[in-house]
MDTraj code that builds the backbone (N, CA, C; nanometers):
import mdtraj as md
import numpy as np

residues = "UNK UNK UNK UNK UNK UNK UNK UNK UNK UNK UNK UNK UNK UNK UNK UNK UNK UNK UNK UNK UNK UNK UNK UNK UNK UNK UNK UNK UNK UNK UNK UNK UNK UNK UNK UNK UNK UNK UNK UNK UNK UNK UNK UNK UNK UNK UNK UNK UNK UNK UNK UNK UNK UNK UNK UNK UNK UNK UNK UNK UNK UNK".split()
xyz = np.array([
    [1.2716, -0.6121, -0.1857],
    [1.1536, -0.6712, -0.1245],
    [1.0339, -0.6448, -0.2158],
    [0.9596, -0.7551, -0.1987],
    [0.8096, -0.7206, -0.3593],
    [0.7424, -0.6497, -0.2606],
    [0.6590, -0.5629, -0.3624],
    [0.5598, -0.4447, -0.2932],
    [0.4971, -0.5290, -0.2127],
    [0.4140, -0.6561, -0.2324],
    [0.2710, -0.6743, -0.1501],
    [0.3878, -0.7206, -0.0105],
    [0.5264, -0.7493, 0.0179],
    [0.5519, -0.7455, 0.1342],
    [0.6106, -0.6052, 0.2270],
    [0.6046, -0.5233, 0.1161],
    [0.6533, -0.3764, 0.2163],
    [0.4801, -0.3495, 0.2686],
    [0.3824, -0.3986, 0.1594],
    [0.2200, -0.3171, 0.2257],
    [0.2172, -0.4045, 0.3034],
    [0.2540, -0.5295, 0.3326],
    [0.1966, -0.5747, 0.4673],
    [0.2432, -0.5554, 0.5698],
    [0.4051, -0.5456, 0.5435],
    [0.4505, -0.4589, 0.6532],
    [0.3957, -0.3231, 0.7380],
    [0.3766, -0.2562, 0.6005],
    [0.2949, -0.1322, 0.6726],
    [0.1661, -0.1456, 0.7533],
    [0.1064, -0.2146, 0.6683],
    [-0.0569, -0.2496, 0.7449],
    [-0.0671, -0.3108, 0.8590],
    [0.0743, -0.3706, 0.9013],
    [0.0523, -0.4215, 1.0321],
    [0.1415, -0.3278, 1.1349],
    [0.2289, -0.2745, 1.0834],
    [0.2593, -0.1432, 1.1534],
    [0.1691, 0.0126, 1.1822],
    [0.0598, 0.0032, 1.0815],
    [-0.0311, 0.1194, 1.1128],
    [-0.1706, 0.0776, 1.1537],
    [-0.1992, -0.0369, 1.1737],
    [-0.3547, -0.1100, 1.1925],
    [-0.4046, -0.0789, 1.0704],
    [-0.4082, -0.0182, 0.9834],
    [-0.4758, 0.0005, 0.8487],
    [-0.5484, -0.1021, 0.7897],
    [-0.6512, -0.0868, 0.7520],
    [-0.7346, -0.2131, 0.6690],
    [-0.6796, -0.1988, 0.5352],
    [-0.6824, -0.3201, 0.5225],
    [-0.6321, -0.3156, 0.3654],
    [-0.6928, -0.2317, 0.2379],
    [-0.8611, -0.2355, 0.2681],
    [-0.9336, -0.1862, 0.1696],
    [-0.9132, -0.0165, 0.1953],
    [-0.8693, -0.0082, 0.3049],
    [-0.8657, 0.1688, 0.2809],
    [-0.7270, 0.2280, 0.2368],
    [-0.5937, 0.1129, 0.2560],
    [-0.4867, 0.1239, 0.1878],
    [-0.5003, 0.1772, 0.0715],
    [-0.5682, 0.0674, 0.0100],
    [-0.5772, 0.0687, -0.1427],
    [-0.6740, 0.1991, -0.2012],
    [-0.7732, 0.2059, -0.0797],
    [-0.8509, 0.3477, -0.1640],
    [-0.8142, 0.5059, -0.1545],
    [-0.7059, 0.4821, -0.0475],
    [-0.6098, 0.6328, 0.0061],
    [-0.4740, 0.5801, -0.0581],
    [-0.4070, 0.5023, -0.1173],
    [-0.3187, 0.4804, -0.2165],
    [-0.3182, 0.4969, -0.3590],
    [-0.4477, 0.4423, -0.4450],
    [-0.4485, 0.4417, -0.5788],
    [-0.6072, 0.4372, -0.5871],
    [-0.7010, 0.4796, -0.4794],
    [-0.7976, 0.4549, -0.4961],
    [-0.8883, 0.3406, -0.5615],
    [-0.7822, 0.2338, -0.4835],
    [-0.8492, 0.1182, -0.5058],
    [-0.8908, 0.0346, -0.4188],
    [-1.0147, 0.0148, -0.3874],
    [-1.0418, -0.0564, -0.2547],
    [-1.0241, -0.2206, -0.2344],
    [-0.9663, -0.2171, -0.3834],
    [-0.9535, -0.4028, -0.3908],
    [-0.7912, -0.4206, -0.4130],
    [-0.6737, -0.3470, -0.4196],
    [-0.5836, -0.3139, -0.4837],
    [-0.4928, -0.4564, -0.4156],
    [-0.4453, -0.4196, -0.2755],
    [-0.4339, -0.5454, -0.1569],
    [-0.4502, -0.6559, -0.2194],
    [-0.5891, -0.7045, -0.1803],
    [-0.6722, -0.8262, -0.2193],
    [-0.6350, -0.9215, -0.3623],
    [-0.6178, -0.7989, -0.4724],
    [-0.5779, -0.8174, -0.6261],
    [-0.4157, -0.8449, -0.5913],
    [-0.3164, -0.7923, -0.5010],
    [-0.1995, -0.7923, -0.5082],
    [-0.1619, -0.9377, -0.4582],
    [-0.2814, -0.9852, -0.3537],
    [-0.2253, -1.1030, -0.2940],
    [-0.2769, -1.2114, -0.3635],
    [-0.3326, -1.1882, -0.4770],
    [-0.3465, -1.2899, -0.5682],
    [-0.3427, -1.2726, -0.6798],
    [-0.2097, -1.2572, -0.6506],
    [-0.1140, -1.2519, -0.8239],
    [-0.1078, -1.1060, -0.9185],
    [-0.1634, -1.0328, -0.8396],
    [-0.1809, -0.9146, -0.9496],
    [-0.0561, -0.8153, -0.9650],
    [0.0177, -0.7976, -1.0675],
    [0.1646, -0.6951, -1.0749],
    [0.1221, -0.5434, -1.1349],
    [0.1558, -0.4941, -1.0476],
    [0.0983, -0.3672, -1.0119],
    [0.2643, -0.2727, -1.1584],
    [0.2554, -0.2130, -1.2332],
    [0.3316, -0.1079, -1.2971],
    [0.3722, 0.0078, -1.2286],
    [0.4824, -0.0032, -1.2988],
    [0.5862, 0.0872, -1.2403],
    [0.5120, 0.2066, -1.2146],
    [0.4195, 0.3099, -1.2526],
    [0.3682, 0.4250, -1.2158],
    [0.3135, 0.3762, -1.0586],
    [0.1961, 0.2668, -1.0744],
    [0.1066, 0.2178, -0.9373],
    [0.2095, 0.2042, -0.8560],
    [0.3335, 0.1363, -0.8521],
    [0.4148, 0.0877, -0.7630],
    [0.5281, 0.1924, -0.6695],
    [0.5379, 0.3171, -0.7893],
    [0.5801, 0.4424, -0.7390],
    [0.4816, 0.5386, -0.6590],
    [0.3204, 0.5484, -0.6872],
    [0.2511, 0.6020, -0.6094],
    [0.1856, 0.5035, -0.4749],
    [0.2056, 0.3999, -0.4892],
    [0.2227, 0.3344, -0.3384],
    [0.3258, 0.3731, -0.2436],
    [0.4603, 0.3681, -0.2913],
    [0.5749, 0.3747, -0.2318],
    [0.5740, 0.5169, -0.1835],
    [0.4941, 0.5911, -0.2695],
    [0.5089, 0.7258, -0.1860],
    [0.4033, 0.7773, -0.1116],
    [0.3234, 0.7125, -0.1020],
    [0.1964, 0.7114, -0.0369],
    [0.2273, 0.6594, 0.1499],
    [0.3180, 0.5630, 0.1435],
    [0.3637, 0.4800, 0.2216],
    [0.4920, 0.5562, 0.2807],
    [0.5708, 0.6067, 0.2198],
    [0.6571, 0.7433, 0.2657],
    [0.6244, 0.8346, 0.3280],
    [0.5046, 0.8953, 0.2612],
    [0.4506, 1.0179, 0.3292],
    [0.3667, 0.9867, 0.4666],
    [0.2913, 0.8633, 0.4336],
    [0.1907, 0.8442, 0.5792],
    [0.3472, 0.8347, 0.6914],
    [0.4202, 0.7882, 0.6306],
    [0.4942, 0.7529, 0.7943],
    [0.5472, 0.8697, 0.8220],
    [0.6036, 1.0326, 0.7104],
    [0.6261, 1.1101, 0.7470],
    [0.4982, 1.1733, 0.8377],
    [0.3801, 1.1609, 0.8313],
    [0.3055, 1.2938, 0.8559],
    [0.2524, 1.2337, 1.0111],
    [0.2768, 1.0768, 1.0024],
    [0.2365, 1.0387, 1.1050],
    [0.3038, 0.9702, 1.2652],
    [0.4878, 1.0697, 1.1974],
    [0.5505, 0.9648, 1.2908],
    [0.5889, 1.0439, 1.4367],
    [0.6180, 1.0292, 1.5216],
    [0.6001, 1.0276, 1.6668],
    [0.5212, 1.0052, 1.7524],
])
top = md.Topology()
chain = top.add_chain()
for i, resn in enumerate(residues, 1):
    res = top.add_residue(resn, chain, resSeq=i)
    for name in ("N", "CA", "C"):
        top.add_atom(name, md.element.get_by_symbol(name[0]), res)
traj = md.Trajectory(xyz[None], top)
């Protein structure tokens, strides 16, 4: 599955705004926005999303 459809998954599973995704992910408040129009994020960015996105659901699940 491409990243910008696992973050939207998430963002609509956590209410999360997109812009704070991106600035508590890679500290980018446009990161989203850039992803949904065309932007390919590298293998480092794409590994610290994925674990960014791991951990929120660990710390936040029950």
């Amino acid at each position: 599955m491409p990243l910008i459809r696992k973050i939207e998954k998430f963002l609509r599973e956590t209410d999360m705004a997109w812009t704070k995704f991106g600035r508590l992910s890679v500290s980018d408040p446009r990161f989203v926005d850039d992803l949904r129009n065309g932007r390919e994020p590298g293998q480092s960015v794409s590994q610290r999303v994925e674990d960014f996105m791991s951990e929120w659901r660990a710390e936040h699940a029950g």
